[in-house]
LOZA-187378 format. One record per residue (C-alpha): y, z, x; residue number from 1. Coordinates in Angstrom, 1 decimal. Each point is the difference from the previous one (the first is absolute). Layout:
// LOZA-187378
{yy->Y | zz->Z | xx->X | i->NUM}
...
// end
This chain:
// LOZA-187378
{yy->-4.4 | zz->13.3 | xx->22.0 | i->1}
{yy->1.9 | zz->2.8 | xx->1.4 | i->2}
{yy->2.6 | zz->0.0 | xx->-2.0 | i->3}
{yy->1.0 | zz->2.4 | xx->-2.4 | i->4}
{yy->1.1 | zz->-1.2 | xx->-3.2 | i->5}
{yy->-1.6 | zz->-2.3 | xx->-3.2 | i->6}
{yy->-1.5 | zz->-3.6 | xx->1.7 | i->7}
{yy->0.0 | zz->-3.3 | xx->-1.7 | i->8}
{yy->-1.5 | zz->-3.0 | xx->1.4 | i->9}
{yy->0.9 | zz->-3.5 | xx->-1.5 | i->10}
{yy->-2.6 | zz->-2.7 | xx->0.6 | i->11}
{yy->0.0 | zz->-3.2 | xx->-0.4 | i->12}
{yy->-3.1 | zz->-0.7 | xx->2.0 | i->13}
{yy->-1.3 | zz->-0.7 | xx->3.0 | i->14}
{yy->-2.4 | zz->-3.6 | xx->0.8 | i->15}
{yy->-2.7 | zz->0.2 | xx->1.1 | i->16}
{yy->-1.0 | zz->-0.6 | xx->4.1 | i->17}
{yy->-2.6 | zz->-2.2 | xx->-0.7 | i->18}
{yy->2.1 | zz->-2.5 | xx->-1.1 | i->19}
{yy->1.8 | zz->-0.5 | xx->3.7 | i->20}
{yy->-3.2 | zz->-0.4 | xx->2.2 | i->21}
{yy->0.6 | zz->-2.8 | xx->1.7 | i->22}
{yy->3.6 | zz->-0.2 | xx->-0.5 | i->23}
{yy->2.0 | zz->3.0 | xx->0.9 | i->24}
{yy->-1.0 | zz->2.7 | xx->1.9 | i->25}
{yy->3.0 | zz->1.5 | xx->-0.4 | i->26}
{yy->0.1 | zz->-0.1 | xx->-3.7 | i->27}
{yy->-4.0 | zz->1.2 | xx->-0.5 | i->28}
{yy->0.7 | zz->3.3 | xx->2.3 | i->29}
{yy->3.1 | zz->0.9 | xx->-2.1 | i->30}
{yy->-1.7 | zz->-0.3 | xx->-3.4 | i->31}
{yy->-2.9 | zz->1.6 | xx->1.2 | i->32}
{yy->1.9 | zz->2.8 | xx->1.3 | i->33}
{yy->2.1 | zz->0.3 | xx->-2.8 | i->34}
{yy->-2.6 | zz->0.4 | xx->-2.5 | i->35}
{yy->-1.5 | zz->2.3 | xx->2.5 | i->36}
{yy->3.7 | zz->1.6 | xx->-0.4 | i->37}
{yy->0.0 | zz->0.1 | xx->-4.1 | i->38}
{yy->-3.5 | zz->1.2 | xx->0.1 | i->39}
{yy->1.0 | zz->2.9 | xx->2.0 | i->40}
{yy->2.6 | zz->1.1 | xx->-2.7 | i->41}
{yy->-2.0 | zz->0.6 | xx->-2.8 | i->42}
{yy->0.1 | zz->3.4 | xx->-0.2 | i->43}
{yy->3.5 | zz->0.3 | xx->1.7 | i->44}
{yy->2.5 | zz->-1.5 | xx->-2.7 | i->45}
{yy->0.7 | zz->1.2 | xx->-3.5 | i->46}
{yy->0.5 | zz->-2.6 | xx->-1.6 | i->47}
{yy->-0.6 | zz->-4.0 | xx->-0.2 | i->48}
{yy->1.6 | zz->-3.1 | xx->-1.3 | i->49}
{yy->-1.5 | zz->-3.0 | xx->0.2 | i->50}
{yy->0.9 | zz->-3.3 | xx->-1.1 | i->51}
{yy->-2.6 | zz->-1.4 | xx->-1.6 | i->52}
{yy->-3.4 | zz->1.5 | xx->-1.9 | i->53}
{yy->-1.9 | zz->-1.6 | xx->3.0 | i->54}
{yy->1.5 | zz->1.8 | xx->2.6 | i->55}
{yy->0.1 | zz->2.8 | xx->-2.0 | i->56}
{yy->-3.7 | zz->-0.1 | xx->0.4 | i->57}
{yy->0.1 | zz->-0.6 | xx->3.3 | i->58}
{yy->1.1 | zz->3.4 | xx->0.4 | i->59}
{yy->-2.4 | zz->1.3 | xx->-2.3 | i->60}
{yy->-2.7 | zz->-1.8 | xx->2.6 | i->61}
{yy->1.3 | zz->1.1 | xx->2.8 | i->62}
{yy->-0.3 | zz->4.2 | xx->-1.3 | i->63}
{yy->3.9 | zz->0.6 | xx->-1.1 | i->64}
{yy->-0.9 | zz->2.4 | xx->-2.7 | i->65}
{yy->4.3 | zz->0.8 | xx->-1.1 | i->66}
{yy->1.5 | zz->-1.3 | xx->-3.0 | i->67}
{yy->0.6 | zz->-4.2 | xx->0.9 | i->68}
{yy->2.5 | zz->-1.8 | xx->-2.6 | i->69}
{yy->0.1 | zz->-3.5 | xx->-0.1 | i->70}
{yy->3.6 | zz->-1.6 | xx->0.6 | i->71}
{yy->0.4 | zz->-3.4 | xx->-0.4 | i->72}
{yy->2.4 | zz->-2.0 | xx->2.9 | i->73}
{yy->3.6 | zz->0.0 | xx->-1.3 | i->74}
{yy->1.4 | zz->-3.2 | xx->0.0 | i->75}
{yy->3.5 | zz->-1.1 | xx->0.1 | i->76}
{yy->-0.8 | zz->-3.2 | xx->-2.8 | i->77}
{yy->3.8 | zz->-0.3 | xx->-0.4 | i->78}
{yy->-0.1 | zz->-1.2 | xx->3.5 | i->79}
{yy->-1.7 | zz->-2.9 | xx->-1.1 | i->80}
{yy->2.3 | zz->-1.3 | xx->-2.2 | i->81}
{yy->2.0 | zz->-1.0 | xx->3.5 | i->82}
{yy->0.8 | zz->-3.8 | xx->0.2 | i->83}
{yy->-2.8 | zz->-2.0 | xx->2.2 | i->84}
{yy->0.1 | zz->-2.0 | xx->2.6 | i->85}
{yy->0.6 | zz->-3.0 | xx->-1.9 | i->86}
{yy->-1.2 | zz->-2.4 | xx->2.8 | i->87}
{yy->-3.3 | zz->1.0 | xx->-0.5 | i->88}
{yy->0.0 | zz->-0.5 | xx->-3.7 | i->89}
{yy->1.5 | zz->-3.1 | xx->0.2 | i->90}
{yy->-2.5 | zz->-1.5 | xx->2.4 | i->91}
{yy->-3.1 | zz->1.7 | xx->-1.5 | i->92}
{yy->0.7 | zz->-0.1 | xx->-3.4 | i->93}
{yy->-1.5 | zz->-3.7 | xx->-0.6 | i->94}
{yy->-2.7 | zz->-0.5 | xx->-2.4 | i->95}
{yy->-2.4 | zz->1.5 | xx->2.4 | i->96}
{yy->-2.1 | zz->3.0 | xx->-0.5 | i->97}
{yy->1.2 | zz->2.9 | xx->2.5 | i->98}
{yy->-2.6 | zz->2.9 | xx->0.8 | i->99}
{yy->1.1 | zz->3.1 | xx->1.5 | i->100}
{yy->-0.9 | zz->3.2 | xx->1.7 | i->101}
{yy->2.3 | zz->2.7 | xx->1.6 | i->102}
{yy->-1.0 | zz->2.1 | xx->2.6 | i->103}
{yy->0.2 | zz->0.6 | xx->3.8 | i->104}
{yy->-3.0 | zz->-2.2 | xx->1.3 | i->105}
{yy->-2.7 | zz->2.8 | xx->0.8 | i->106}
{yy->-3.5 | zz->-0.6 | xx->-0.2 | i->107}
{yy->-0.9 | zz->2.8 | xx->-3.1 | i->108}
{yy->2.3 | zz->-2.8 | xx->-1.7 | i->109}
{yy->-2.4 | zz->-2.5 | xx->0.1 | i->110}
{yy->2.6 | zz->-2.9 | xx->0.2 | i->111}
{yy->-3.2 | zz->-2.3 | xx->1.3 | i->112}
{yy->-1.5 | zz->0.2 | xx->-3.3 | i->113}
{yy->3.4 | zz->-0.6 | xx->-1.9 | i->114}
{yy->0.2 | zz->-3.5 | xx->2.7 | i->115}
{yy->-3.9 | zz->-1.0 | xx->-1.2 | i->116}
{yy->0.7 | zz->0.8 | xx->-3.9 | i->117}
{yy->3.0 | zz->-2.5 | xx->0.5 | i->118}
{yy->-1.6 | zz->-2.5 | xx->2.0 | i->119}
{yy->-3.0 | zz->-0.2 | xx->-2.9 | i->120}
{yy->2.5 | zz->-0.3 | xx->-3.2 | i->121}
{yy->2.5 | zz->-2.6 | xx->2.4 | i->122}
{yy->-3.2 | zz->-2.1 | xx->0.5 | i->123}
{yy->-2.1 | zz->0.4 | xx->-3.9 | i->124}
{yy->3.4 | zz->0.7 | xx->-1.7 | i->125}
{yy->3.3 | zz->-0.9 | xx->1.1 | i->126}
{yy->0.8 | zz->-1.8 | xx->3.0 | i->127}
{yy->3.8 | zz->0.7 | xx->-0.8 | i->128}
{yy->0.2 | zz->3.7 | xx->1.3 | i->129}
{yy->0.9 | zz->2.3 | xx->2.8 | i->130}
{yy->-0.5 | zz->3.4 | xx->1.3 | i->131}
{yy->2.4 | zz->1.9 | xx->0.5 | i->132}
{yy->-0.9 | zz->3.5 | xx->2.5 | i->133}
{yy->2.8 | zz->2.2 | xx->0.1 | i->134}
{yy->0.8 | zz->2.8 | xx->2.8 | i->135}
{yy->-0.5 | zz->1.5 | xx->2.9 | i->136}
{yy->-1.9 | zz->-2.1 | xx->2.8 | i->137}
{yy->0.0 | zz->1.9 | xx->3.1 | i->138}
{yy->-3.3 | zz->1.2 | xx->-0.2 | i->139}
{yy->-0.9 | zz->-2.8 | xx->2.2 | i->140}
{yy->-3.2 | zz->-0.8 | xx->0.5 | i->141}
{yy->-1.0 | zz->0.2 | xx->-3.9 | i->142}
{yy->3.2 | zz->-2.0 | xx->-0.4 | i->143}
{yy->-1.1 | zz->-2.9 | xx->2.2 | i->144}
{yy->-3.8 | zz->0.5 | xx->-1.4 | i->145}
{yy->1.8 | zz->-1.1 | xx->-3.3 | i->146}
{yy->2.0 | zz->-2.8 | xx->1.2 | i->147}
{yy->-3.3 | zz->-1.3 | xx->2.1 | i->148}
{yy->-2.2 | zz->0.3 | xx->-3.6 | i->149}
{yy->3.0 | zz->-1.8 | xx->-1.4 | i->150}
{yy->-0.2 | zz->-2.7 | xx->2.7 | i->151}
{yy->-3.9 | zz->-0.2 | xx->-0.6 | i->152}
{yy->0.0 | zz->-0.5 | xx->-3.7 | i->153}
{yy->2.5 | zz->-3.0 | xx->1.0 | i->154}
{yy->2.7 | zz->1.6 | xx->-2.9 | i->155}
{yy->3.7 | zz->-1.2 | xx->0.2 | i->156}
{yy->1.4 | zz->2.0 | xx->-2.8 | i->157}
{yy->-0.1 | zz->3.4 | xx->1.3 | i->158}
{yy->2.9 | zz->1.8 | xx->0.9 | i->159}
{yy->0.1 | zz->3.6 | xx->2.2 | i->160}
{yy->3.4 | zz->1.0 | xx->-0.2 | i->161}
{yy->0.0 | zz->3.2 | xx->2.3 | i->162}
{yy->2.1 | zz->2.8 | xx->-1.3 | i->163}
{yy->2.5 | zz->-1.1 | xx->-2.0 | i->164}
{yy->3.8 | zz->1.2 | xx->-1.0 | i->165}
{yy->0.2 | zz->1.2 | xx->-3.8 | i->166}
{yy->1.7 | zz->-2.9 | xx->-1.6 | i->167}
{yy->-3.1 | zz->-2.0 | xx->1.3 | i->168}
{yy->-2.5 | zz->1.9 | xx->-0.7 | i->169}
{yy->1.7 | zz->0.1 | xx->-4.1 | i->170}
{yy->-0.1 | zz->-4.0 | xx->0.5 | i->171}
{yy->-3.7 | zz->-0.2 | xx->0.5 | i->172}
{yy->-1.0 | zz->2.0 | xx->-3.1 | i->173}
{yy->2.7 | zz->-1.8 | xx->-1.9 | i->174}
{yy->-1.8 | zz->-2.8 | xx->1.0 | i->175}
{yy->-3.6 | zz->1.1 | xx->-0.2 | i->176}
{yy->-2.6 | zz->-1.5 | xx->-2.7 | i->177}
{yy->-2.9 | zz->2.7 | xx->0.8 | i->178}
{yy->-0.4 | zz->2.9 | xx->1.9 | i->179}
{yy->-3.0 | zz->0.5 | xx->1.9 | i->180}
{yy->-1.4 | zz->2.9 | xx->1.6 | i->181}
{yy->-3.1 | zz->0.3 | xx->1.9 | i->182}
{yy->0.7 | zz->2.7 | xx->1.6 | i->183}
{yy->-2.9 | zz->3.0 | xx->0.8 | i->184}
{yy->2.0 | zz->3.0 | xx->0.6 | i->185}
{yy->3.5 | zz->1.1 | xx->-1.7 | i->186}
{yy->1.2 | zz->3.5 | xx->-0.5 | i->187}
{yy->2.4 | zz->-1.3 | xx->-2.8 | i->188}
{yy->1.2 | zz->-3.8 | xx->0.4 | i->189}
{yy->3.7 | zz->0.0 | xx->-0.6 | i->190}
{yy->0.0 | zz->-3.8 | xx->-0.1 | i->191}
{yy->-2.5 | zz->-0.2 | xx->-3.0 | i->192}
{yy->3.1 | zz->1.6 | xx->-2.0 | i->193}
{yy->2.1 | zz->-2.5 | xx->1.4 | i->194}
{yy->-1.9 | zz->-2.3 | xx->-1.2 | i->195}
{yy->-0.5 | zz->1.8 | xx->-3.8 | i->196}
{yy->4.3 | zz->0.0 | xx->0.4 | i->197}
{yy->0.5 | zz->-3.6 | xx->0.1 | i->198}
{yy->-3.0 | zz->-0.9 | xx->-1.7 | i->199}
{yy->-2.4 | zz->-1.8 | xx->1.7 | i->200}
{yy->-3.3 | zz->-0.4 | xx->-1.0 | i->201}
{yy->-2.5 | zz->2.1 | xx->2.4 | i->202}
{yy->-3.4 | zz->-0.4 | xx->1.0 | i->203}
{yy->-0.9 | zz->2.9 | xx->1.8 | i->204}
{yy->-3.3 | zz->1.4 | xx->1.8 | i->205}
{yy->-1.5 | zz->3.4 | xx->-1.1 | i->206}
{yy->0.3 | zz->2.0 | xx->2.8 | i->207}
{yy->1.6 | zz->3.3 | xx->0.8 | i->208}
{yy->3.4 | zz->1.4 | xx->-1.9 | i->209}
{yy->-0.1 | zz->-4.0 | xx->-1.4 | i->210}
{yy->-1.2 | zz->0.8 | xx->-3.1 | i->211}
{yy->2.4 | zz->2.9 | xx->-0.6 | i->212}
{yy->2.6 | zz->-1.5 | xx->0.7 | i->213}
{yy->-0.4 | zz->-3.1 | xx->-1.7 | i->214}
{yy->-1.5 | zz->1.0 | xx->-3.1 | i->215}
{yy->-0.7 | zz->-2.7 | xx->-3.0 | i->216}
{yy->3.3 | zz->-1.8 | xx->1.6 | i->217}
{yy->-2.3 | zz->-2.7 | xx->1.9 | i->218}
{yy->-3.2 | zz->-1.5 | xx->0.5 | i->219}
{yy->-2.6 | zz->2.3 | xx->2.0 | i->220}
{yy->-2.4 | zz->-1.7 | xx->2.1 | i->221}
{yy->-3.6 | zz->2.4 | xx->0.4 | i->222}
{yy->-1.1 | zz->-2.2 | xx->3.1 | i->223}
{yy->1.2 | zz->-2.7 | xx->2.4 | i->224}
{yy->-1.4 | zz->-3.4 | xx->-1.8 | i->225}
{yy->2.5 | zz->-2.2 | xx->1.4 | i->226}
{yy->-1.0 | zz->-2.7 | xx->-2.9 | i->227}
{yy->0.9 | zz->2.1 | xx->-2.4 | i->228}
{yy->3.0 | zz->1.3 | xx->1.8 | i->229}
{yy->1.2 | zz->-3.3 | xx->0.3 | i->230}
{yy->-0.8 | zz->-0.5 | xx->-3.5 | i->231}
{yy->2.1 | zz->2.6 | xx->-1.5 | i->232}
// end
């Protein structure tokens, strides 16, 4: 605040603390203090960017009365015209139906309710699919809550790869029949474009910057009716 020349804050938002009780300490301090940190700006910055019409209202919400303009991410797509890992495709690419997400296992992600849509359509639908769960695992004890709840719902057919290197992570969309996202919280989702890029049908829940980002390029789901997720 004490500087002297034109401010600009980018923001890509910031999740919210409730959704780490339980799980990380750690993680439900820092987003509380840095909203606690954004909301203090509001009258200290010039201008905004934001990356999505959500979080340009979260802004508005939180008093930030300077000119915001929404941004959308920039994404590199020629990157994803790199060659895959073709181990993957070759093993995965079967005859089966493959559903995917992307995104660091966190619990705003909601991966558990990606895991019960899947076990509903592999039991009423098609016994001849897999989940695949793609990226970062270290928060650890929502990572092993998911692996239990895997165990539980007695499911052989889903995969949590971890993070994964790039020529990977192009194999599993390559090889991807749906995209699902269940997710309660994005400030943009980069991986729904991903998605839209190598055109993959997505069935998506309507919650935060989803909507925005996805626009008419997917199915939008108003609630979580896992019969009618499965369904879809």
């Amino acid at each position: 605040p004490k500087l002297k020349c034109k401010k600009v804050l980018v923001y890509h938002n910031i999740t919210p603390p409730d959704f780490f009780v339980g799980i990380s300490d750690g993680l439900k301090n820092a987003t509380a203090k840095g909203l606690a940190q954004t909301k203090f700006l509001r009258n200290k910055v010039d201008y905004c960017i934001a990356d999505s019409e959500f979080n340009k209202e979260n802004l508005e919400g939180m008093g930030f009365k300077c000119p915001i303009y929404v941004c959308p991410v920039l994404i590199p797509l020629d990157d994803y015209k790199a060659v895959p890992n073709h181990e993957i495709v070759n093993e995965y690419q079967d005859g089966w139906v493959n559903l995917l997400f992307v995104g660091r296992l966190s619990p705003n992600k909601k991966q558990e309710d990606i895991i019960k849509a899947y076990a509903v359509y592999k039991k009423y639908y098609n016994k001849k699919s897999r989940l695949f769960l793609v990226g970062n695992d270290s928060m650890d004890i929502y990572a092993n809550s998911l692996r239990e709840y895997v165990k539980m719902l007695q499911l052989d057919d889903v995969y949590i790869t971890g993070s994964v290197p790039f020529q990977d992570l192009i194999a599993y969309y390559r090889i991807a029949n749906v995209f699902l996202c269940m997710s309660e919280h994005e400030g943009f989702c980069v991986p729904l474009v991903e998605a839209m890029y190598f055109n993959i049908p997505i069935v998506a829940y309507m919650s935060s910057a989803i909507p925005s980002t996805l626009g008419h390029s997917g199915v939008l789901l108003q609630k979580k009716d896992f019969l009618l997720t499965a369904a879809l």
